[in-house]
C-alpha positions in Angstrom: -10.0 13.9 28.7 -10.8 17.0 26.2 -14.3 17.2 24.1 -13.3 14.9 21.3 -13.8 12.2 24.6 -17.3 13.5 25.5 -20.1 11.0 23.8 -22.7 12.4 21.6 -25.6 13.4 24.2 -22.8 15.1 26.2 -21.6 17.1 23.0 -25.1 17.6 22.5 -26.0 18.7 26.1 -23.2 21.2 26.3 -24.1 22.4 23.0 -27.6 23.1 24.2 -26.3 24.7 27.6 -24.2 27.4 26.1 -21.0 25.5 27.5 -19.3 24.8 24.2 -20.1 24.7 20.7 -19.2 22.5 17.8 -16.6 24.7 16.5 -14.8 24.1 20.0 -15.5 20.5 19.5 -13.8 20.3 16.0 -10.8 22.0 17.7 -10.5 19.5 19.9 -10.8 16.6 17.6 -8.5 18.1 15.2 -6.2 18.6 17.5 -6.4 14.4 18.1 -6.4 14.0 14.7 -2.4 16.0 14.8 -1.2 14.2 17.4 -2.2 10.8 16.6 -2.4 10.3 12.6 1.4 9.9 12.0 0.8 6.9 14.3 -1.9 5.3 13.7 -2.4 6.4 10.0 -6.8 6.3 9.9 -7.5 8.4 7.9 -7.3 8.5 4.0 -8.6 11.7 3.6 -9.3 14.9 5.8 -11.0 18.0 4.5 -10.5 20.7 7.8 -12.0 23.3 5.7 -15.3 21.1 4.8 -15.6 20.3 8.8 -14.6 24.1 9.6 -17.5 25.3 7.8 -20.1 22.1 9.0 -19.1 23.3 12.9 -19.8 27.0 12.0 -23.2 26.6 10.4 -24.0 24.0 13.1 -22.6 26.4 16.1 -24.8 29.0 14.2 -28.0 26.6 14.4 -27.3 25.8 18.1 -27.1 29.6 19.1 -30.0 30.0 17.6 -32.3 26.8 19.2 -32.5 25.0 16.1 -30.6 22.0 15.4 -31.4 20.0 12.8 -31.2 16.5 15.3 -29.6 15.1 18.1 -26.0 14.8 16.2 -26.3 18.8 14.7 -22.5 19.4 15.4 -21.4 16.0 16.5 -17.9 14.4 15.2 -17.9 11.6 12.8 -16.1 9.5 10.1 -17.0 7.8 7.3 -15.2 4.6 5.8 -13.7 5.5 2.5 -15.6 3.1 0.4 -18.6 5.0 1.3 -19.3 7.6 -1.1 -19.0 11.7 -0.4 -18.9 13.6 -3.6 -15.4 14.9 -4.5 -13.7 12.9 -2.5 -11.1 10.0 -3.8 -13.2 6.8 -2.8 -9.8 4.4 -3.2 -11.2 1.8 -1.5 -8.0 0.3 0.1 -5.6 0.2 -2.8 -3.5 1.5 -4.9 -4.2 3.1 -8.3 -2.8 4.9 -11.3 -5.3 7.6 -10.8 -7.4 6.6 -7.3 -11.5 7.5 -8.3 -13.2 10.5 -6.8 -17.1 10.3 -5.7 -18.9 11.9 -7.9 -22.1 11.5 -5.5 -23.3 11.5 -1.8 -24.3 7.7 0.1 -27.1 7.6 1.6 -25.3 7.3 4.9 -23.2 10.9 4.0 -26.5 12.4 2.7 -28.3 11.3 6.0 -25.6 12.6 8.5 -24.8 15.7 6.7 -29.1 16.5 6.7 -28.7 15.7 10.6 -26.0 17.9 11.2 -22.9 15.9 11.7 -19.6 17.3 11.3 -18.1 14.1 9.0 -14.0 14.9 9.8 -13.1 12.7 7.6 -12.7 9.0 5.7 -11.1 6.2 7.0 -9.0 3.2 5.7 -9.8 0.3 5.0 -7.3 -2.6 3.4 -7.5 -3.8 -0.8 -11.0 -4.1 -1.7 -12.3 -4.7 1.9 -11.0 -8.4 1.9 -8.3 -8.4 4.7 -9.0 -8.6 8.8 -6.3 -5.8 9.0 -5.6 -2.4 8.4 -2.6 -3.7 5.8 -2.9 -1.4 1.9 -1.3 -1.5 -0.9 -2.2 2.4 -1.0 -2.1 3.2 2.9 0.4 1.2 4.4 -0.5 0.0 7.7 -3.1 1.1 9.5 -2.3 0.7 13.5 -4.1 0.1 17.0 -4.0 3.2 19.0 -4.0 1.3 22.4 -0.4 -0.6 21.0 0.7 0.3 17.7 2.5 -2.9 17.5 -0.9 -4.2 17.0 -3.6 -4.9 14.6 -6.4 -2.5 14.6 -8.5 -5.6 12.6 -10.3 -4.7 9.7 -11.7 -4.1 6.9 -13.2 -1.3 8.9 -9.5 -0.4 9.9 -9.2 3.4 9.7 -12.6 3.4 11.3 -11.6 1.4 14.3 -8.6 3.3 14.7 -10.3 6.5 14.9 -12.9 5.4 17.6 -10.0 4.1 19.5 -8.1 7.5 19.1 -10.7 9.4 20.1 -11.2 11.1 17.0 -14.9 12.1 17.9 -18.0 9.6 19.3 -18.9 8.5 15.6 -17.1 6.0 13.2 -19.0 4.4 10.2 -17.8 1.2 8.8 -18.9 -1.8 6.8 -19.4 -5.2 7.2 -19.8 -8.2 4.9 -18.1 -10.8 7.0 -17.1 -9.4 10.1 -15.6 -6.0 9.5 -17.4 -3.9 11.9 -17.2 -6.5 14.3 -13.5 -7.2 14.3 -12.1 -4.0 14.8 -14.3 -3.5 18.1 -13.4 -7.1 19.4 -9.4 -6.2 19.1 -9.6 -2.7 19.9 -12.5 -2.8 23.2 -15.1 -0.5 20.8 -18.9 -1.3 21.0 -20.4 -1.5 17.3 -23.4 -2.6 15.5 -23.9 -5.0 12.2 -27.5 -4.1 11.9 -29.9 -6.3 9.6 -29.3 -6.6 6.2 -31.0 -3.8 4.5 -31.3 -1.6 7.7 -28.8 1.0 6.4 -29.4 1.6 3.2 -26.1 1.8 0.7 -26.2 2.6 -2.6 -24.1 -0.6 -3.9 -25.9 -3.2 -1.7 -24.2 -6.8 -2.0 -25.0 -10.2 -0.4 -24.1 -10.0 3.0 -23.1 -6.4 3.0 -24.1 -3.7 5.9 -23.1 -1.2 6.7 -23.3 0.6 10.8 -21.4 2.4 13.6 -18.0 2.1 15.6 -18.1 3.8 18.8 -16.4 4.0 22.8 -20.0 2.9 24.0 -23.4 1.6 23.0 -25.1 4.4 23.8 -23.2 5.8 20.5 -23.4 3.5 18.6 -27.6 3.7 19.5 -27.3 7.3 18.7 -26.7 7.4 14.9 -28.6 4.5 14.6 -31.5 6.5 13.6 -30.3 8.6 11.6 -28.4 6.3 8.8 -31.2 3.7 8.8 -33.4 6.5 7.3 -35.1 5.1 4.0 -33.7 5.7 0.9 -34.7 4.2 -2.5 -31.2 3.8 -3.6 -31.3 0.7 -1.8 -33.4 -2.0 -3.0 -32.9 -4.1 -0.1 -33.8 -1.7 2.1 -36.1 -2.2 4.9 -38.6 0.0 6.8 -37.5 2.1 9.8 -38.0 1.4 13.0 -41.2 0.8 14.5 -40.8 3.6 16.9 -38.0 6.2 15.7 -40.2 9.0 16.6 -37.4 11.6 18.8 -39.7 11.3 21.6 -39.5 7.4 22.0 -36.2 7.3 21.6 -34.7 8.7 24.8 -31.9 11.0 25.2 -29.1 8.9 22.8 -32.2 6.8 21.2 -32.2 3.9 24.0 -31.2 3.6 27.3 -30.4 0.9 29.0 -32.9 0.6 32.2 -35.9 1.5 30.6 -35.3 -0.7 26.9 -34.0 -3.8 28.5 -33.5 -6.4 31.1 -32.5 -9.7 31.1 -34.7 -11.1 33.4 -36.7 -14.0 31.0 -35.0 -13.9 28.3 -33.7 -17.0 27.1 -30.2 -16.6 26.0 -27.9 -18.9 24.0 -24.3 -19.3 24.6 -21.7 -20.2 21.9 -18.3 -21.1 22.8 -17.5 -23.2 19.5 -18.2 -21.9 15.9 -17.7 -25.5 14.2 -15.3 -24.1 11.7 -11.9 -22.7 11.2 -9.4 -21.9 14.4 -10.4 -23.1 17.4 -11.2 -20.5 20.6 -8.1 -19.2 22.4 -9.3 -20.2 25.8 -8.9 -16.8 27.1 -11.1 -15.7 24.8 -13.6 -18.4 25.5 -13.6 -17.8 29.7 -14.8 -13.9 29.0 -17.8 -15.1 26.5 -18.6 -17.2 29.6 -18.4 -15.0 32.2 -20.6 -12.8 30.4 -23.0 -15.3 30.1 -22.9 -15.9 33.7 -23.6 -11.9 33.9 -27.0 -12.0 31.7 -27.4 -15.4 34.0 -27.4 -13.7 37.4 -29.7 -10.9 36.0 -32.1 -13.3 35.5 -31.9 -14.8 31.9 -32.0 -18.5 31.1 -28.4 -19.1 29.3 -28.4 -22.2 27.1 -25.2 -23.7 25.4 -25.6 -23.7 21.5 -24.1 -26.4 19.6 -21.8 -25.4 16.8 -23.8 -25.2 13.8 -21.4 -24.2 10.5 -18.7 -26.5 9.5 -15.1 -26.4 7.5 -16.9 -27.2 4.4 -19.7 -24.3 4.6 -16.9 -22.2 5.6 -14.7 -23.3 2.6 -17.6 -22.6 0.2 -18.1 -18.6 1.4 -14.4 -18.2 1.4 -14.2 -19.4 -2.1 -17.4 -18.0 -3.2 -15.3 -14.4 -2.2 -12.2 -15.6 -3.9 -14.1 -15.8 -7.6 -15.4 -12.0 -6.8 -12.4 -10.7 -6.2 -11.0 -12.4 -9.1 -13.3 -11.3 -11.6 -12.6 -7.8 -10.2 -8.8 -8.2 -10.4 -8.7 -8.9 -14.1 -11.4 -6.4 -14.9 -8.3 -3.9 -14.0 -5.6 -3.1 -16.6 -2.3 -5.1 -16.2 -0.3 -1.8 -14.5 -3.4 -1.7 -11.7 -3.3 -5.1 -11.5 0.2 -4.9 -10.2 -0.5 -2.4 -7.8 -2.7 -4.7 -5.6 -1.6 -5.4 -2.3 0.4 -9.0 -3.1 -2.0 -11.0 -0.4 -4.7 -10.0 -2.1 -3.9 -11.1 -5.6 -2.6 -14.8 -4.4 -6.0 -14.8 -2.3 -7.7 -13.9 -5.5 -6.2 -15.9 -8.1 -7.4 -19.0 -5.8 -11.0 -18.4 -8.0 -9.4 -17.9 -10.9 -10.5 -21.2 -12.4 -13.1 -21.9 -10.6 -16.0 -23.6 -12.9 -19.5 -22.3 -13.1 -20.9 -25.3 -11.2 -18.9 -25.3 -8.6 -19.7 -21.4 -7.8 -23.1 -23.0 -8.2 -22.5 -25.2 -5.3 -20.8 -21.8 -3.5 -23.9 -20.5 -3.9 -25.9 -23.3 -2.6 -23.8 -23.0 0.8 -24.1 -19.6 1.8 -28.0 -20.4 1.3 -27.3 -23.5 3.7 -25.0 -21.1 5.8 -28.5 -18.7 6.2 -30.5 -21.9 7.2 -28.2 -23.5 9.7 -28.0 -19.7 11.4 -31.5 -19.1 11.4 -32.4 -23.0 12.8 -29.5 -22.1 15.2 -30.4 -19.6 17.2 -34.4 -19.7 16.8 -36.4 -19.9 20.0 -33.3 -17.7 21.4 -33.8 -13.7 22.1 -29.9 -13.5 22.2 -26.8 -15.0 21.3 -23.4 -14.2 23.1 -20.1 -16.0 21.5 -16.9 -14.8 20.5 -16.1 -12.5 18.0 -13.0 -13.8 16.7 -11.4 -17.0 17.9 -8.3 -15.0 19.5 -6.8 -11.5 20.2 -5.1 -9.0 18.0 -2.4 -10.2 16.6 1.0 -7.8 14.8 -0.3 -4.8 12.3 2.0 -5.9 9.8 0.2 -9.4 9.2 -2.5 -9.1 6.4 -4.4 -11.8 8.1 -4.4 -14.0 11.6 -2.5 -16.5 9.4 0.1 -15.7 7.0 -0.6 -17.8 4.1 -3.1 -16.6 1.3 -4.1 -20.2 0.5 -5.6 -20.7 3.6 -9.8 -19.9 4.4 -10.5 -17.5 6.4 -10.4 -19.5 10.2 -11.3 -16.5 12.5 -14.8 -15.6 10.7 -17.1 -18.8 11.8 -18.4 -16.2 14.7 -19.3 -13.0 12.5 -19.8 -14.4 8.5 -22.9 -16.5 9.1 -24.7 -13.8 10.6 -24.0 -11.8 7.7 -25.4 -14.4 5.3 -28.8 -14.9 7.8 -29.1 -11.1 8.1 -29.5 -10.9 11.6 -28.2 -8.2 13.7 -25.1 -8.6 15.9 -23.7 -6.0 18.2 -20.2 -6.0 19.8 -19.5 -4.4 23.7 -16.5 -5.1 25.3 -16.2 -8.2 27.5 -12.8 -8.4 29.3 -8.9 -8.4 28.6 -6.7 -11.4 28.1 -3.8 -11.6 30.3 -1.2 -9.3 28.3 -4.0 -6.8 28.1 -5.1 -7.4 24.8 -9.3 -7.0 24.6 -12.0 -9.4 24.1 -15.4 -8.5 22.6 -18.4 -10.4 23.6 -21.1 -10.5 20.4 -24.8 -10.4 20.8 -26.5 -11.5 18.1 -30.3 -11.1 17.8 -33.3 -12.2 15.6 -33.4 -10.8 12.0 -34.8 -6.9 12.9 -34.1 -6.7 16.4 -31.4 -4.4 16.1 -32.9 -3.1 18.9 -32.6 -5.7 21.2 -29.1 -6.4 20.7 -27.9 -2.2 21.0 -30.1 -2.3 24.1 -28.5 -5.5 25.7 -24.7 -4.1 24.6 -26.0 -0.6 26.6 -27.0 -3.4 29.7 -24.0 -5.4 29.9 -21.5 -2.2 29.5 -23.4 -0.9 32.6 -23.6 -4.4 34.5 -20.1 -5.9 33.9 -18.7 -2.5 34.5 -15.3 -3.7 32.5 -12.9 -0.2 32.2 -12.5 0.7 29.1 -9.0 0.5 27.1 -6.7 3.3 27.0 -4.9 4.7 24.0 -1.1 4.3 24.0 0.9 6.9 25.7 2.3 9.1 22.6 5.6 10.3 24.9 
């Protein structure tokens, strides 16, 4: 264990003490970064000199007892379809000449105000629309605990990173699961906050961004800093209620004063209703962690599936027309550069009438009712995140033909379309080793909630965490 493994308070703490300072911290990280890129291939772009300087002014602040927050000098990365001025901003594939930012996110503007060292941007597959770290511009982007693996995706590179140990902090996005997946096949704890909690600067149905991280208490620690108003964002919702420094604790929650389960009624899903059924390893650790909020004292109720094959035909058709229309926006020689996966998947909306994306539309709206009517009168919702484990890094998706929908989304897509919050902790381990996520979804704006009940069960289940391949 160096300093690129320490969380965020413990950078933090040492950087207060005098132990260390961020420039030691960067070494460290960049010295992960060496070792473990030709490998696992997470990052799409790297700017040492950038970071060099961010650790020097921050080392300079801490010296002098005034950091600018509680992440002045921490490690993070930032997914490469979220903006940082002069960098290329590919979004997952290939081009004839890949686009460069020509402006800050509100996410890059907020961390780099709060101090944080951003190393770098991570992958992410063609346009975001793959459950794997496969690009037509990156290659393949790998699992760091068995590079044989998946890492999941969109939020690939990002994943990958956390896993690696490539600092505490990993921003990703999510419009059907993309935060979510990585942690579930890679043991990561990660957040898909409410819609409009992090404001972005291209907001999109179903579209949040939020953090990848080794723990919750991580993930809790940005948390504040990236859902910090900004007007870019039209969707954009308040802060939270009490983000004053002094409320939030030493990482902004913690785990025995924000939460217990005792009263809380908790709903249990084992069956999403749609797409590939539950590998029953995967279903036995959702249950026993409901049997672990149980035995703290929470009433745990089974929920009845709620979405069905239709609804879930209708979203992944609904994403098939967008993609499309973006495809043949492209000129014919970029149009050939696109990963092939993702132009079969997308010429599936190719003729697609107007009234039937009418009726696409009409069933994410029913997808948004169904959730919400599903899981009211609940405080929590534990289920799968996926319906299996991770499967090999070369496959684009859980399945390997383009013409299917997507099967392994009916646990993560309908929160996305509700807007709810839904966090992901680590739950347990199949039999060959391969992790499980447990995800606890919340009411729309109790992000909260669902950070502080990850922080609980990490602490109460007491399930080691993964460990990164041995590099030889």
């Amino acid at each position: 264990m160096t300093l690129a493994d320490r969380s965020a308070a413990e950078m933090t703490a040492g950087f207060a003490a005098g132990d260390f300072d961020p420039r030691d911290v960067l070494a460290d990280v960049a010295e992960r970064m060496d070792a473990w890129e030709p490998v696992i291939n997470a990052l799409v772009h790297r700017d040492d000199a950038r970071s060099t300087a961010a650790a020097e002014a921050s080392a300079k602040r801490w010296r002098e007892n005034r950091p600018l927050s509680r992440l002045d000098g921490v490690p993070v990365t930032i997914k490469e379809n979220i903006a940082r001025r002069g960098v290329p901003m590919p979004s997952g594939h290939a081009w004839v000449e890949v686009p460069v930012a020509d402006h800050d996110a509100p996410i890059t503007a907020r961390l780099e105000e709060a101090g944080a060292v951003i190393v770098g941007s991570t992958t992410m597959p063609d346009w975001g629309m793959l459950s794997s770290g496969v690009s037509s511009l990156h290659g393949i982007t790998r699992s760091p605990l068995d590079p044989s693996l998946t890492t999941g995706g969109s939020s690939a590179g990002a994943g990958a990173a956390a896993a690696a140990g490539y600092g505490p902090i990993h921003i990703g996005s999510d419009i059907g699961g993309s935060i979510r997946l990585p942690c579930t096949w890679l043991g990561l704890a990660g957040l898909k906050p409410s819609f409009g909690r992090v404001p972005l600067d291209v907001p999109y149905l179903g579209r949040c961004a939020g953090p990848l991280a080794r723990s919750m208490a991580d993930v809790a620690a940005v948390m504040p800093v990236i859902s910090a108003p900004d007007d870019r964002d039209y969707s954009r919702l308040p802060r939270f209620a009490a983000d004053a420094e002094e409320d939030l604790g030493p990482a902004g929650l913690t785990p025995d004063a924000a939460f217990s389960p005792q009263g809380l009624r908790i709903g249990l899903q084992l069956d999403a209703g749609c797409g590939e059924p539950v590998v029953p390893e995967v279903a036995a650790v959702i249950a026993e962690a409901g049997r672990t909020f149980a035995a703290a004292g929470a009433e745990v109720v089974d929920v009845d599936p709620f979405i069905d094959d239709d609804l879930l035909g209708d979203m992944d058709l609904f994403w098939r027309v967008r993609s499309w229309n973006d495809l043949r926006a492209l000129p014919l020689a970029e149009q050939d550069l696109i990963l092939p996966y993702i132009r079969q998947w997308a010429q599936g909306g190719a003729h697609v009438t107007g009234t039937t994306l009418m009726d696409c539309y009409h069933s994410v709206q029913e997808i948004r009712r169904r959730t919400v009517a599903a899981t009211d009168g609940f405080d929590l919702v534990l289920s799968p995140v996926a319906p299996g484990a991770s499967f090999p890094a070369e496959w684009p998706m859980p399945y390997p033909d383009a013409s299917e929908k997507m099967g392994h989304i009916g646990f993560t897509m309908p929160f996305n379309m509700s807007e709810q919050p839904a966090a992901v902790v680590l739950g347990g381990y199949t039999g060959d080793g391969r992790t499980v996520g447990v995800q606890i979804a919340g009411c729309r704006f109790a992000d909260r909630l669902v950070m502080a009940a990850g922080m609980w069960f990490e602490a109460a289940a007491g399930i080691p965490a993964p460990q990164p391949a041995d590099l030889g």
